[in-house]
N, C-alpha and C positions, 0 to 999 in steps of 0.2 A: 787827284781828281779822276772818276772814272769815266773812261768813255764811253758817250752813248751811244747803244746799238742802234742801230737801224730796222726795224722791224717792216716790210712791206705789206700792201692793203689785199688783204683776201676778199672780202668784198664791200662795196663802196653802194651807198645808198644818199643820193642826193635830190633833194629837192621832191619828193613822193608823193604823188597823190591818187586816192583811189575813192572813187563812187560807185554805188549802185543807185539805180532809178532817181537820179542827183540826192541820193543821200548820201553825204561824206562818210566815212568810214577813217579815213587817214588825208592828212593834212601836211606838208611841210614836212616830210619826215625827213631826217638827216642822221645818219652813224656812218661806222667805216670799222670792221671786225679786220685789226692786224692778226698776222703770221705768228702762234704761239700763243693767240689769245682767245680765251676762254664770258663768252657774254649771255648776260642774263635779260631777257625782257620780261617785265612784267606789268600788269596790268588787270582791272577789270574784267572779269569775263564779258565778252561782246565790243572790249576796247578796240579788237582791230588786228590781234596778235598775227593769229591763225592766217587772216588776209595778207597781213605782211611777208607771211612765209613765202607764200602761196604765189605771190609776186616774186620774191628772190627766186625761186626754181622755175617761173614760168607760167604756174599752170591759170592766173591772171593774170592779166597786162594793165600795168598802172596808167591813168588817164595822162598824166604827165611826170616828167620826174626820169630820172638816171640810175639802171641798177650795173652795177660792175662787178664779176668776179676776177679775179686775177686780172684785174685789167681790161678785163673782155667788157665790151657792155652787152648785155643782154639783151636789152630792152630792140626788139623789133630786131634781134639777130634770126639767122635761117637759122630752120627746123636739125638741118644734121650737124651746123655747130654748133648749135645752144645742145644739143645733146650729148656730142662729144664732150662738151667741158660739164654739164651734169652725172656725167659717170664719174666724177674725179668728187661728188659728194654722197656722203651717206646722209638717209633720209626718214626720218619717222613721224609718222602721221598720228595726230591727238587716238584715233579709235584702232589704230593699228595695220590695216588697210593691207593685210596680207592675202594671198590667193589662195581660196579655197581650196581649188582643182590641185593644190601643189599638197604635200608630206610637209611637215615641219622644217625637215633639213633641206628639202627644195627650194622651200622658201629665203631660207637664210643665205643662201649660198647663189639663189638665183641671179644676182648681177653680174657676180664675174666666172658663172660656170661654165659660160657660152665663148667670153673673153681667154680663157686659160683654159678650158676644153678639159673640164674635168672628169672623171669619172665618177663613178659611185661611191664607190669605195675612199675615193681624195676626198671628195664632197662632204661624205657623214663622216669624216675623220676628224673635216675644219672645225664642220659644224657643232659636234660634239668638244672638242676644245673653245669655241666660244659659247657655248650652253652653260660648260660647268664654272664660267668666272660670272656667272649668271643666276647660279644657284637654281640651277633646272638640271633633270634627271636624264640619262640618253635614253630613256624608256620613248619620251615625247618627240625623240627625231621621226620615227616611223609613222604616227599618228597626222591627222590633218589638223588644221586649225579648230575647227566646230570641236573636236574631240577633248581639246583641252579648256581651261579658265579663261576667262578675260584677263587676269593675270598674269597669265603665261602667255598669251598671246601677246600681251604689250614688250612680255621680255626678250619673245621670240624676234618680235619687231627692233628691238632694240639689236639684237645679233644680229639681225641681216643690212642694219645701215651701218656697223661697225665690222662688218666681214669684208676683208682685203686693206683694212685700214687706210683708207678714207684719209684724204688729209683738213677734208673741211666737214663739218657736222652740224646736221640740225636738227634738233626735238624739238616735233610740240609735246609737251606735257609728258615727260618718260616718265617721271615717279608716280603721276597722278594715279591711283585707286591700288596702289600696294602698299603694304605694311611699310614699316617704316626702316627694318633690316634690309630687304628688298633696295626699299629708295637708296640705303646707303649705299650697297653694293652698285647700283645704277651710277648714282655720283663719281664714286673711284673709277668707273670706266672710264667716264667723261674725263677727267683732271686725267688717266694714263694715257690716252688717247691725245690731249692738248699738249703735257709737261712729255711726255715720251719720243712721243714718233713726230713732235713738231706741228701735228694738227691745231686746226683753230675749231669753235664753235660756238652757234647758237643756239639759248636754250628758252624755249617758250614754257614757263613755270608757273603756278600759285605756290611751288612748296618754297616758303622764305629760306628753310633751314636746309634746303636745297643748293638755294644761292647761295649762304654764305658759305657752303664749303665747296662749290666750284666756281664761282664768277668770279674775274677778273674784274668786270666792269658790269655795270647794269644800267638797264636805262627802262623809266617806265612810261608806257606809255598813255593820256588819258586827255578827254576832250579834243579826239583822233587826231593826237601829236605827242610828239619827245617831249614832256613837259620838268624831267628832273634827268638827271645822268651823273652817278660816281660809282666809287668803289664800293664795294660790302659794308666797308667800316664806314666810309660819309652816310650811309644809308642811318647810320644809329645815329646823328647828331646832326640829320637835316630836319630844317624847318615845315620841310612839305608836307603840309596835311595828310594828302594822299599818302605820301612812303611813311607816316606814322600809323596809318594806318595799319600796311602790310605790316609793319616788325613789331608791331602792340604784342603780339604771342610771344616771339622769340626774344631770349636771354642772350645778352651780344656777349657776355660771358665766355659761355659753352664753347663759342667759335674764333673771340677774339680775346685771349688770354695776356 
């Protein structure tokens, strides 16, 4: 019989709820992303995702309800410790939300360039080694954000919440509006990132074929609440309207052989 591990709570989301102008948006939300685990939300666009985020890192404060990273709770923690333990996540925003005024490789590098007092030189060296598992050129470290794709800036964004490796992670939407070679490459970061270095993460997606080849666990959300939650594979043999919907395109084949 084998024994089971013990896996500890990276972050714990109990009881959640979130309004604007008393318009519910999230309801009763309840998960907990262990240590080593890799999670998928999905949902409707306008279900609530992005708001959910937005709530784990702070930048809204839930009307009621418990958010915990490592333990910490969050929710109505001071300003210089809720940000000490936000430096210990990497973070990517739906549209990319990088700084103009910075170079490519400033950007990428900018969280922990101030922390480890890097140079120039250290700086474009990182940066250029997390570009090329990126499938981007070091032509683009020197260049500003405006100068490159929307493309590339999504990727760029993805290299600077995964520069210093990050042991906790969260996309909204990394693969959305890139090819599909692109997405894959995206995926592999995430699962090296989770299976590797023991990071956990959350992944705000539409791409199904996304999910099943990094989630652990998935949960979707709709009628601003957790309304289904399993594995990849329960996703192809659940009754729920809703998760038939998402996996109608995808061949559970391809991914679960």
């Amino acid at each position: 019989m084998k024994k089971k591990v013990y896996r500890k709570s990276i972050i714990k989301v109990s009881d959640l709820y979130k309004s604007f102008n008393n318009n519910i948006v999230l309801k009763n939300i309840n998960f907990e992303l262990l240590e080593g685990e890799s999670l998928a939300i999905i949902g409707e666009s306008g279900s609530g995702k992005s708001v959910l985020l937005k709530n784990i890192i702070g930048l809204l404060k839930p009307d009621r309800g418990s958010i915990k990273i490592d333990n910490t709770e969050m929710v109505n923690l001071q300003r210089n410790s809720k940000e000490e333990i936000l430096l210990r996540l990497g973070i990517t925003f739906q549209h990319g939300a990088l700084f103009d005024s910075l170079k490519n490789w400033e950007n990428i590098i900018f969280k922990i360039a101030n922390q480890d007092k890097m140079n120039k030189k250290e700086g474009k060296k990182l940066a250029f080694a997390i570009i090329k598992q990126l499938g981007l050129k070091p032509e683009i470290l020197d260049l500003y954000p405006s100068e490159i794709s929307g493309g590339m800036q999504k990727r760029v964004a993805i290299a600077r919440a995964i520069c210093g490796n990050p042991k906790i992670l969260l996309f909204d939407e990394p693969t959305s509006g890139l090819d599909p070679v692109t997405g894959s490459l995206i995926d592999k970061l995430i699962k090296t990132a989770v299976k590797t270095i023991g990071g956990s993460a959350i992944t705000i997606t539409h791409d199904m074929a996304s999910v099943c080849r990094i989630a652990d666990k998935v949960i979707l959300i709709d009628k601003q609440t957790i309304s289904w939650s399993g594995t990849p594979r329960e996703m192809f043999v659940s009754e729920n309207t809703k998760i038939q919907e998402f996996i109608k395109p995808i061949n559970s084949e391809i991914f679960f052989k």
